[in-house]
BATI-974420 format. One line per 3 residues: their letters; for each residue x, y, z of N, C-alpha, C. Coordinates in pm, whole numbers, padded with zeros to 5 digits, m for minus. Layout:
BEGIN
A) X/Y/Z/X/Y/Z/X/Y/Z | ...
***
This chain:
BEGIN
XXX) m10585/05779/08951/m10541/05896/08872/m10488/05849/08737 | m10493/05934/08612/m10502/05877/08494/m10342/05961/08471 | m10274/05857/08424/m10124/05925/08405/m10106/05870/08222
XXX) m10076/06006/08235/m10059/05977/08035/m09900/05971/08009 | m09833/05910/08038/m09699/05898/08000/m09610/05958/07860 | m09682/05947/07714/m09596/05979/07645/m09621/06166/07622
XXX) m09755/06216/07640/m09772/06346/07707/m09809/06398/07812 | m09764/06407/07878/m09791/06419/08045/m09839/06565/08058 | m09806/06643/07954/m09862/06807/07939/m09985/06860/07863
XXX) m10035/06687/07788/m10111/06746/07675/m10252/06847/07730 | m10266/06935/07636/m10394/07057/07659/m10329/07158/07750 | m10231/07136/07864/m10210/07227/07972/m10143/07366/07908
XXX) m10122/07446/07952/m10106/07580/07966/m09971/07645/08042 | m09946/07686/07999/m09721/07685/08091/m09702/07852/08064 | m09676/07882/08141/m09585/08072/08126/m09504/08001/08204
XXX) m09360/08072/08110/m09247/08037/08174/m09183/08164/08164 | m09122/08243/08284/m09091/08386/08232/m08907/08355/08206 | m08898/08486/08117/m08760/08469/08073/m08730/08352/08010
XXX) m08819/08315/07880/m08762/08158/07836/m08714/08259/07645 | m08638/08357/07664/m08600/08331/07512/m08498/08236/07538 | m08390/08244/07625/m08252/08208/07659/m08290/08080/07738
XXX) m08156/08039/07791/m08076/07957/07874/m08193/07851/07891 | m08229/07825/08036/m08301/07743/08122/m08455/07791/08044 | m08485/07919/08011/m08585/07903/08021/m08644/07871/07869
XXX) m08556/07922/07772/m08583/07849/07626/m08560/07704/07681 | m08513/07631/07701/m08506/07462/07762/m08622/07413/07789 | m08680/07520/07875/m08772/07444/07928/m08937/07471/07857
XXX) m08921/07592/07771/m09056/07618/07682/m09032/07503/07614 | m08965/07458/07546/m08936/07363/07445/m08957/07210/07488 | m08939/07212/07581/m08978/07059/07682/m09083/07044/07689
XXX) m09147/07142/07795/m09296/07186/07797/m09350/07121/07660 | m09337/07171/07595/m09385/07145/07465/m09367/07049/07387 | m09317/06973/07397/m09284/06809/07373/m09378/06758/07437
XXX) m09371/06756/07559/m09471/06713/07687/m09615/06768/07627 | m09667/06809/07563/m09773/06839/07538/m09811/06982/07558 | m09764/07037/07614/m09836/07217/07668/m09797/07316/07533
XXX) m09914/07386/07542/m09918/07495/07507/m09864/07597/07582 | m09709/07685/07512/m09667/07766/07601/m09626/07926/07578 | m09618/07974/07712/m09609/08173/07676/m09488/08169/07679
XXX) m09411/08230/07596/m09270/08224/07580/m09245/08384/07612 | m09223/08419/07783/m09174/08553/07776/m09041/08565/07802 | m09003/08748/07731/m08859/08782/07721/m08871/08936/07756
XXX) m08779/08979/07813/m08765/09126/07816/m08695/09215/07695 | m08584/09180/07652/m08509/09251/07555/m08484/09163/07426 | m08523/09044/07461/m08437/08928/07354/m08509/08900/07261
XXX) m08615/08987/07196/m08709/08957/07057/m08678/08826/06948 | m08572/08833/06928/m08514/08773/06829/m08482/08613/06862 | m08464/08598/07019/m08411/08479/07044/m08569/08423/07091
XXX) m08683/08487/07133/m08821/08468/07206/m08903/08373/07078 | m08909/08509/06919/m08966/08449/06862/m08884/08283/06782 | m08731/08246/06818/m08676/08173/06775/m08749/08011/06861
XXX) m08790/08047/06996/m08785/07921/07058/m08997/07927/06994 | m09040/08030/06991/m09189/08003/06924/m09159/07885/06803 | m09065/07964/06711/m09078/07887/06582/m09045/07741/06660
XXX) m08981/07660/06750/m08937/07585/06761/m09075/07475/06821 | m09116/07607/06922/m09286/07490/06982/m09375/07513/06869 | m09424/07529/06776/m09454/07534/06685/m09439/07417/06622
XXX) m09328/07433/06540/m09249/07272/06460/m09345/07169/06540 | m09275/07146/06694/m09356/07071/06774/m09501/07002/06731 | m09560/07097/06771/m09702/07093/06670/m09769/07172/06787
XXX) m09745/07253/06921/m09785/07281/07042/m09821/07445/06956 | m09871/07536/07047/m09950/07657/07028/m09862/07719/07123 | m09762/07827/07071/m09693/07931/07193/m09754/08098/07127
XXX) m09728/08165/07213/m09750/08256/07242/m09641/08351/07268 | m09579/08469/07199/m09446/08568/07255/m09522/08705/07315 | m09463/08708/07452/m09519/08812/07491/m09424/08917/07580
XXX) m09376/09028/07559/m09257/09107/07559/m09360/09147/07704 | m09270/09144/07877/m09311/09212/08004/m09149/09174/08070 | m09152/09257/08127/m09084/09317/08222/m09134/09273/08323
XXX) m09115/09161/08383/m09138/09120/08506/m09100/09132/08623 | m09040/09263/08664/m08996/09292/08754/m09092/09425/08816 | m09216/09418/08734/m09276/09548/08726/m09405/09466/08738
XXX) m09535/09538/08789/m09638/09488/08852/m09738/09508/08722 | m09718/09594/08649/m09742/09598/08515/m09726/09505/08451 | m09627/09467/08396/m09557/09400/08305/m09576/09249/08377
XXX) m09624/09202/08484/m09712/09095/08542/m09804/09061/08541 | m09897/09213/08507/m09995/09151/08481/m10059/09157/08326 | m09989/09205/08235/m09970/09215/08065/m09978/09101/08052
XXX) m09878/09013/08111/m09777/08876/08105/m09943/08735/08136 | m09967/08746/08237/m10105/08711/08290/m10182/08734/08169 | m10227/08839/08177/m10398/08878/08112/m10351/08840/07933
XXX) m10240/08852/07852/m10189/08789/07703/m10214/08697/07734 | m10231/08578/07836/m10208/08418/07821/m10336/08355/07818 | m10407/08431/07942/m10577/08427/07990/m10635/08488/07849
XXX) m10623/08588/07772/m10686/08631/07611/m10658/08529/07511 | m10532/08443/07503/m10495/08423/07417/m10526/08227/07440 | m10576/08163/07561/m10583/08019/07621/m10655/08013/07662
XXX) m10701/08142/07771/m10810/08086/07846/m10804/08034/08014 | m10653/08010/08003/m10657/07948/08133/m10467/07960/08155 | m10423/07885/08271/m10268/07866/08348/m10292/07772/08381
XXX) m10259/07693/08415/m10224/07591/08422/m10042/07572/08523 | m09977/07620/08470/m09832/07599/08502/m09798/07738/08476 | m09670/07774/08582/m09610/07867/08607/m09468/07835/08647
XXX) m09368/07864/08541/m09256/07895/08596/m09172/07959/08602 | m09131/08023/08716/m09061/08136/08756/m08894/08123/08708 | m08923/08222/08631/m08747/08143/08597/m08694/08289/08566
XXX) m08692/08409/08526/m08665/08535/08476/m08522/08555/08590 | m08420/08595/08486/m08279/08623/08537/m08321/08761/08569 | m08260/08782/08730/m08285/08964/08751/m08117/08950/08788
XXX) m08075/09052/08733/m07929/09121/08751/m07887/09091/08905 | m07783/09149/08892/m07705/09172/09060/m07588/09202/09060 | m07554/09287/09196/m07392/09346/09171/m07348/09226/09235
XXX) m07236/09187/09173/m07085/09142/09190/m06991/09161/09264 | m07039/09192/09427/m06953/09232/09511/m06914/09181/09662 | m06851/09169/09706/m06882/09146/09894/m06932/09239/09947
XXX) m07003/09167/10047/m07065/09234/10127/m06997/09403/10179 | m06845/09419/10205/m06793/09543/10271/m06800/09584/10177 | m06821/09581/10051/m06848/09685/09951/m06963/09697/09917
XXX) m07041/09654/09942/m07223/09664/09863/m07240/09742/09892 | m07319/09866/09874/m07435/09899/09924/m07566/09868/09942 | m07616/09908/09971/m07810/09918/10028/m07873/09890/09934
XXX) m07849/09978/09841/m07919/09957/09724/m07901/09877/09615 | m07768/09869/09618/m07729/09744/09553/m07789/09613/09574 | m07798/09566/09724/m07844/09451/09780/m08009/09451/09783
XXX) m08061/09585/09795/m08168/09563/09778/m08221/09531/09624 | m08159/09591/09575/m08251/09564/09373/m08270/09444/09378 | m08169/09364/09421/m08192/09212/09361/m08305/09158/09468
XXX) m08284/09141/09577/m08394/09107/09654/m08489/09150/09600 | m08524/09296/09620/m08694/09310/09582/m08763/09305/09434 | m08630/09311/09362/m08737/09243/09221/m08708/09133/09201
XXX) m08645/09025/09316/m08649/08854/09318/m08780/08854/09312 | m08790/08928/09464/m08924/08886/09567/m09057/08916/09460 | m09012/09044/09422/m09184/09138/09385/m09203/09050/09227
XXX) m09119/09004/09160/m09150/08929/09060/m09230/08826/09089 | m09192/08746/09166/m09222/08552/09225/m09334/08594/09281 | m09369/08706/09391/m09502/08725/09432/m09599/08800/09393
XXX) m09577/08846/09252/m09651/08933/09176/m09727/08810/09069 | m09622/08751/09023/m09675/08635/08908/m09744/08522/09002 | m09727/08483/09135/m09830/08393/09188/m09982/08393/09196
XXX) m09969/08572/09246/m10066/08638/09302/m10129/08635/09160 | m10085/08681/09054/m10174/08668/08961/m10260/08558/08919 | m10172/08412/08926/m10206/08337/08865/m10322/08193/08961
XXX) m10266/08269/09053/m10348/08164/09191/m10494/08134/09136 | m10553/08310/09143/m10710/08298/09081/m10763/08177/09024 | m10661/08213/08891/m10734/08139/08794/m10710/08015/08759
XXX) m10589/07937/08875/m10573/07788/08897/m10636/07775/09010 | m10687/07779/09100/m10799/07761/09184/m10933/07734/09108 | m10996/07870/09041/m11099/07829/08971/m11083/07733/08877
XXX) m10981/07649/08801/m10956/07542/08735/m10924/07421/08815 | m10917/07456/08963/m10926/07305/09019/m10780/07249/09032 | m10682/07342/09010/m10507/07291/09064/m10434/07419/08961
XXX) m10309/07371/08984/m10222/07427/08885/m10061/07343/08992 | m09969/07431/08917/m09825/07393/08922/m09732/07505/08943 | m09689/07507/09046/m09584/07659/09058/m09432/07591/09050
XXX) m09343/07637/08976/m09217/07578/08986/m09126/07727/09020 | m09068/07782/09124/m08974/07892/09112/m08786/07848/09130 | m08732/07939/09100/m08585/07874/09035/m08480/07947/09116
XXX) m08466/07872/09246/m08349/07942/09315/m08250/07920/09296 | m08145/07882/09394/m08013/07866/09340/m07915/07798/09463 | m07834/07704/09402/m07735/07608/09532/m07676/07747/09573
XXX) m07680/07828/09551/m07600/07979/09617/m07661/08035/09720 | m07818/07945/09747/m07892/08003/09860/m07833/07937/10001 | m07803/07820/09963/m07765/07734/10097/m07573/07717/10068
XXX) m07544/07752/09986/m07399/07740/09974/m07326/07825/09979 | m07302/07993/10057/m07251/08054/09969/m07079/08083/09931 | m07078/08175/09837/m06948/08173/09762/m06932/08362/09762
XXX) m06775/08379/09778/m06741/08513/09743/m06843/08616/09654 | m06860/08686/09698/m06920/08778/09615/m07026/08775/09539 | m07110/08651/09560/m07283/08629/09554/m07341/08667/09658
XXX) m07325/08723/09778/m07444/08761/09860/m07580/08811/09829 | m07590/08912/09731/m07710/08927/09666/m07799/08802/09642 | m07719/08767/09526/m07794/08660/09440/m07840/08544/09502
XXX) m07772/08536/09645/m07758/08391/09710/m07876/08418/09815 | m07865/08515/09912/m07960/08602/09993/m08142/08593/09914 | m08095/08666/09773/m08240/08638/09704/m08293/08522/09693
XXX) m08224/08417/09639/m08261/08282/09641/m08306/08234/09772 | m08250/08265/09868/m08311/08190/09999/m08449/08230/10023 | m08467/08315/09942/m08553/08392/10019/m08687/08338/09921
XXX) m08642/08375/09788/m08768/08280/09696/m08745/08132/09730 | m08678/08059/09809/m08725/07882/09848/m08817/07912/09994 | m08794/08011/10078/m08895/08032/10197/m09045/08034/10168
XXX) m08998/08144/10056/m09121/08197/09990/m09255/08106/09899 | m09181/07989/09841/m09226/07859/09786/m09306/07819/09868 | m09195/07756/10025/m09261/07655/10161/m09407/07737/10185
XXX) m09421/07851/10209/m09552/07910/10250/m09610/07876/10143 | m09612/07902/10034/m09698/07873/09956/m09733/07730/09908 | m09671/07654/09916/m09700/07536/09928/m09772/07466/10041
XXX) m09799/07541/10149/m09895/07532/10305/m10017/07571/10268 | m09992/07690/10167/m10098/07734/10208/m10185/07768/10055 | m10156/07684/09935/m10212/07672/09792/m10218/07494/09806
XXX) m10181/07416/09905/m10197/07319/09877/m10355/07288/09891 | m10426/07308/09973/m10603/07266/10027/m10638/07320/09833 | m10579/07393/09742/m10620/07425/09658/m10635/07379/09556
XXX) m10510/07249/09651/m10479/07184/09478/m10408/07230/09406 | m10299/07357/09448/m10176/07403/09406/m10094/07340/09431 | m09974/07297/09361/m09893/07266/09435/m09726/07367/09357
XXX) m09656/07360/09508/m09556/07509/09497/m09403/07384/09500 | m09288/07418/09408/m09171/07327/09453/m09058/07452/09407 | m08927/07395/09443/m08824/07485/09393/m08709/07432/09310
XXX) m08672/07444/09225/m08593/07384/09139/m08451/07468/09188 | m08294/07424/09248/m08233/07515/09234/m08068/07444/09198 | m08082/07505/09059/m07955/07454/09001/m07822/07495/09086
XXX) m07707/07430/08987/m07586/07488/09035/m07561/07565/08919 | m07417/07557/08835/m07346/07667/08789/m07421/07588/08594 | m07515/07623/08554/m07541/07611/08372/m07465/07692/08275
XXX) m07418/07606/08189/m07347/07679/08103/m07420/07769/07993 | m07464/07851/08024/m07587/07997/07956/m07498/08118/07903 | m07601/08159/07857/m07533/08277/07771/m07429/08366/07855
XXX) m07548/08360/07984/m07480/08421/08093/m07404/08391/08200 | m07312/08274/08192/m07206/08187/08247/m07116/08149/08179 | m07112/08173/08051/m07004/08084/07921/m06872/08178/07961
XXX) m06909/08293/07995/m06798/08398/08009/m06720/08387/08123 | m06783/08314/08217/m06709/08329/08363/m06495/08232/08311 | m06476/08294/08438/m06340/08226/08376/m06320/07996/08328
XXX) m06220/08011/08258/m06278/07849/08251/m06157/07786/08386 | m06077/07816/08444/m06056/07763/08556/m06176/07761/08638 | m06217/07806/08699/m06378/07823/08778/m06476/07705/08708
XXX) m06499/07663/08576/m06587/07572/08488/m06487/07417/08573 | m06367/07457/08534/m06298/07304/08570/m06297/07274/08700 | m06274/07354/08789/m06234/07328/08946/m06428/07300/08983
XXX) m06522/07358/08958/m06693/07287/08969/m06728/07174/08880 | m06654/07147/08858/m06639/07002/08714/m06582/06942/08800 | m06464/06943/08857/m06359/06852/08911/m06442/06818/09035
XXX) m06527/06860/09087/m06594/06855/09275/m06759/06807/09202 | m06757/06811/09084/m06937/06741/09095/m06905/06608/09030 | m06939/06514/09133/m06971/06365/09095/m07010/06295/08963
XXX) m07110/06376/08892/m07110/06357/08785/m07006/06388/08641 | m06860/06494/08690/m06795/06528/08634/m06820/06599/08542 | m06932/06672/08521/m06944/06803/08442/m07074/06891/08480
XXX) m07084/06994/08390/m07145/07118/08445/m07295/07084/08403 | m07417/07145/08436/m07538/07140/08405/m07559/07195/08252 | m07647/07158/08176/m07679/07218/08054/m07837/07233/08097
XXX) m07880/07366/07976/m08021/07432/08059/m08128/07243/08052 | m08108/07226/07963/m08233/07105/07951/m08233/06988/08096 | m08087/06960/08131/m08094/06930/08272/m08175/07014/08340
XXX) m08197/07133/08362/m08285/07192/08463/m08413/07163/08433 | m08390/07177/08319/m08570/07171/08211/m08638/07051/08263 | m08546/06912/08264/m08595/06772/08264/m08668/06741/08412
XXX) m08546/06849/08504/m08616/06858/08673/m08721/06904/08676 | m08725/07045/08589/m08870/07087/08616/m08993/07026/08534 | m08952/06945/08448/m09103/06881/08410/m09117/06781/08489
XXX) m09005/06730/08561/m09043/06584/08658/m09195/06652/08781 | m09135/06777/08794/m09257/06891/08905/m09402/06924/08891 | m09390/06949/08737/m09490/06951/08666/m09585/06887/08581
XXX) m09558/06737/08585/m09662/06627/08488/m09730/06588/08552 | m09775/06520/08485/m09964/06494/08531/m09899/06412/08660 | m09785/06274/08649/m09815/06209/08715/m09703/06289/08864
XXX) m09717/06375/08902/m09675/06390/09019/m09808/06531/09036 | m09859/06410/09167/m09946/06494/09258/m09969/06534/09448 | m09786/06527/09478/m09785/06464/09588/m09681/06489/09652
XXX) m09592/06605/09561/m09474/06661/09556/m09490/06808/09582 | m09452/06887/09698/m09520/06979/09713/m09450/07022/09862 | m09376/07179/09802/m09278/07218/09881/m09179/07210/09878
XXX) m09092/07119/09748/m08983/07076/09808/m08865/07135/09754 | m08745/07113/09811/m08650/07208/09737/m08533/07120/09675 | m08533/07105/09574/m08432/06988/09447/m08331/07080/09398
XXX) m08239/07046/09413/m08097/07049/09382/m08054/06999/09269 | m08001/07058/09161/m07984/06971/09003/m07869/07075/08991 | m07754/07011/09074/m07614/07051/09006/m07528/06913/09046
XXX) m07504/06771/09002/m07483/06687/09003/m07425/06606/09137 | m07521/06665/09225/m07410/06601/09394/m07344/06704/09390 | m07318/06826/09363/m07178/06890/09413/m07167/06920/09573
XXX) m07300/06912/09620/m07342/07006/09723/m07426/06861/09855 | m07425/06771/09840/m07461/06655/09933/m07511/06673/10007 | m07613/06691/10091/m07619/06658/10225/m07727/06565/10265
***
C-alpha cells in the first residue's frame, strides 16, 4: 500500500457537517492541509462557514459552502447531491453537526424533550451514511468518522439526552462497520470529552478547573485535538482501523 505521508488526503473529498465552528471548522482546515478538498457545511453560521472557506483556500485545497439543515432528510440530501455536482465524488464523511438538547434530569424531562435529541442524533448519522455509502462503494472505499461523546459511557447530571444519543450513534458506527467493511468502508467513532467551543466557553469556569484538575494531561481539549484524532481515522495510511471507539479527552476517563 502506497502511503503518502506529507499529504495523506491529497485529491480526496471530505463533507464535514457543521464545520463553520468549533471541532468542525478544525477539522475542515486539517482536512485541508492533509490534502482534501472540502464541503464546509453550516446551518445558521454564514459568516463563520464562508470564513473557514477563505481559510482552505489560502491552503491552496478547493472547498465548497453549502447551507443544510441536517437534521432534515432534505437538507441531507442538498448536502450530498452540492458535493457529488460540485467533485464528483465522497470520499470522507464526517459526522460532526451539534444538535441541541434540554438541560435536564431525567424526573424532569419529558418525552419529547428526550426524544428531539435522539432522533435527529440518529436520523442525521443515518441519513448522511445512507446517502453517501452509494457513491463510496462505487469508488471502491471511503471513510466514515461520527462524533460521540465520553458522556455516552460516562454519565454526568443532567446530560441524559446528549449522553443516551451518543451511545447510541457509537452502536450505530459498530454495525456499520460489520457491515460497510466487505466494501471497503470503513466506520470509527471519535468521542471527545469537554472542548473549549463557542459552545462550552460559557459553562461555569469552576467545572473547566475541577475537568482540568482529573485529566492527566492537565488541561481541556482544543477543537484541533479532535481534528488531529480524526485525521489519524481518515489517511491514506490507516486501512485496518475499523469500528473503533477513541476517546480524546486526555485519560480523564481510563479504562
Amino acid at each position: 500500500m502506497e502511503v503518502i505521508f506529507m499529504k495523506p488526503l491529497q485529491n480526496k473529498v471530505a463533507i464535514v457537517t457543521g464545520s463553520s465552528r468549533g471541532i468542525g471548522a478544525a477539522t475542515a482546515v486539517l482536512l485541508a492541509k492533509a490534502g482534501a478538498d472540502v464541503v464546509i457545511n453550516y446551518h445558521s453560521s454564514e459568516k463563520e462557514a464562508l470564513n473557514v472557506l477563505a481559510e482552505v483556500e489560502t491552503i491552496g485545497r478547493k472547498g465548497k459552502v453549502v447551507q443544510a439543515d441536517v437534521r432534515t432528510t432534505e437538507g441531507v440530501k442538498t448536502l450530498v447531491d452540492e458535493t457529488i455536482r460540485e467533485f464528483g465524488k465522497v470520499d470522507i464523511l464526517i459526522n460532526n453537526a451539534n444538535i441541541n438538547f434540554a438541560f435536564k434530569p431525567f424526573t424532569e424531562m419529558s418525552w419529547e424533550e428526550f426524544s428531539y435529541k435522539l432522533n435527529n442524533e440518529m436520523s442525521s448519522a443515518f441519513h448522511l451514511c445512507q446517502e453517501v455509502v452509494p457513491y463510496m462503494e462505487k469508488q471502491g472505499g471511503g471513510k466514515i468518522v461520527l462524533i460521540s461523546s465520553t458522556l455516552s459511557r460516562t454519565p454526568s447530571h443532567g446530560f441524559i439526552a446528549h449522553g443516551t444519543a451518543k451511545a447510541a450513534i457509537t452502536t450505530f458506527a459498530k454495525y456499520l462497520a460489520q457491515e460497510l467493511g466487505p466494501k471497503n468502508i470503513v466506520t470509527n467513532v471519535i468521542s471527545p470529552g469537554l472542548v473549549i467551543t463557542d459552545a462550552t466557553k460559557d459553562q461555569p469556569a469552576e467545572t473547566h478547573e475541577m475537568l482540568r484538575n482529573l485529566t492527566p494531561l492537565q488541561r481541556l481539549a482544543e477543537p484541533e485535538d479532535i481534528a488531529g484524532a480524526i485525521l489519524s481515522l481518515v489517511a491514506n495510511w490507516n486501512g485496518h482501523i475499523n469500528g473503533a471507539y477513541i476517546p480524546v479527552n486526555g485519560g480523564i476517563d481510563m479504562s
